[in-house]
VMD Tcl script that draws the C-alpha trace (Angstrom):
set ca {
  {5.04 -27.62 7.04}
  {6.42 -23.91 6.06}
  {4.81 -21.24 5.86}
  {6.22 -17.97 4.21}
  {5.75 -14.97 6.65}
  {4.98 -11.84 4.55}
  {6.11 -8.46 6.17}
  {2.67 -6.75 6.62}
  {2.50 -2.78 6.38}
  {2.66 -0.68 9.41}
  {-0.81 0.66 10.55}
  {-1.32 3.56 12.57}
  {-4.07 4.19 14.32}
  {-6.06 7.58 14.36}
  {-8.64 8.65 16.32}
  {-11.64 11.04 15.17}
  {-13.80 13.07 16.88}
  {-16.80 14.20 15.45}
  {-20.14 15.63 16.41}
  {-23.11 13.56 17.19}
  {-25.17 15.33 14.98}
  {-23.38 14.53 12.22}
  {-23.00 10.41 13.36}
  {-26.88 10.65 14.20}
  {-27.60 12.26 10.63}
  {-25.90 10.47 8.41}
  {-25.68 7.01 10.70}
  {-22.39 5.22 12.02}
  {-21.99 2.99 8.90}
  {-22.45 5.54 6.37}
  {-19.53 7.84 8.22}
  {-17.14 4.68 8.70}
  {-17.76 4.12 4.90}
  {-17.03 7.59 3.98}
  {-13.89 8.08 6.17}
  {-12.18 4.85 5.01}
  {-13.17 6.17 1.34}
  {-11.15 9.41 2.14}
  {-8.19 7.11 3.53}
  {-8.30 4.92 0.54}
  {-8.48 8.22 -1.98}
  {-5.23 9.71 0.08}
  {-3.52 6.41 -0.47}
  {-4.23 6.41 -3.99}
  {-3.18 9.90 -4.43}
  {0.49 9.20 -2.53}
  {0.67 6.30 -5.28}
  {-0.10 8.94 -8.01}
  {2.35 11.45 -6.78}
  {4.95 8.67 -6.74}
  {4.23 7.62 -10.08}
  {4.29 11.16 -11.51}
  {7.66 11.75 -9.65}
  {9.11 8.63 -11.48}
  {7.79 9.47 -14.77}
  {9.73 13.05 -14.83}
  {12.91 11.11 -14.38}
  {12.03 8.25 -17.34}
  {13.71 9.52 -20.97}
  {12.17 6.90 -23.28}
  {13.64 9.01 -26.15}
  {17.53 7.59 -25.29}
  {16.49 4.51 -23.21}
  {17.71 2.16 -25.57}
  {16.14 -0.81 -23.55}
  {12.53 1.03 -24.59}
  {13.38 1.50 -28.07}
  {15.03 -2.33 -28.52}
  {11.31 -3.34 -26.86}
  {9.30 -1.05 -29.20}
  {10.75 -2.50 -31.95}
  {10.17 -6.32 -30.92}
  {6.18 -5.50 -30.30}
  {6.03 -3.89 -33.66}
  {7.62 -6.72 -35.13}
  {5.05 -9.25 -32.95}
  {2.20 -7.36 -33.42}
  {2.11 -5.22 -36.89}
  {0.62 -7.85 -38.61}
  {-2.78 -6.55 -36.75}
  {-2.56 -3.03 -38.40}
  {-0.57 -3.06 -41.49}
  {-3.03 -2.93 -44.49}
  {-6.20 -1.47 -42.38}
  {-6.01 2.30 -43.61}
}
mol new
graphics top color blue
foreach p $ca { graphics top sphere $p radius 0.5 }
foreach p [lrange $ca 0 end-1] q [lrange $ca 1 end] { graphics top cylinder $p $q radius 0.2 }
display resetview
């Protein structure tokens, strides 16, 4: 039997100090939740960075992969719209 090894991601490990008031106010779970929340809103916002620095450098306007793509979906799907106005 194979099995495929998949390259995991590298984790680092941090660790955070924080008052005991705050743990004993707001609990240990609710503060575990709440910092994995902020690491999983800073991972999503690295994505979104990415993804805007890739969409400065797309030019749909010349890409004439896009345009030859465009054209196929209007020819698939304008039967759904022509005739509705």
């Amino acid at each position: 039997m194979y099995i495929e090894e998949k390259e995991q991601p590298y984790m680092i490990e941090f660790k955070v100090q924080l008052e005991e008031s705050l743990v004993e106010a707001f609990g240990h779970t609710e503060v575990e939740r709440y910092l994995q929340e902020m690491a999983h809103q800073a991972l999503l916002k690295f994505a979104a960075n990415g993804v805007i620095a890739d969409q400065q450098t797309i030019d749909l306007e010349n890409d004439e992969e896009w345009k030859m793509a465009r054209e196929l979906a209007w020819q698939q799907e304008s039967h759904k719209y022509v005739g509705l106005a």
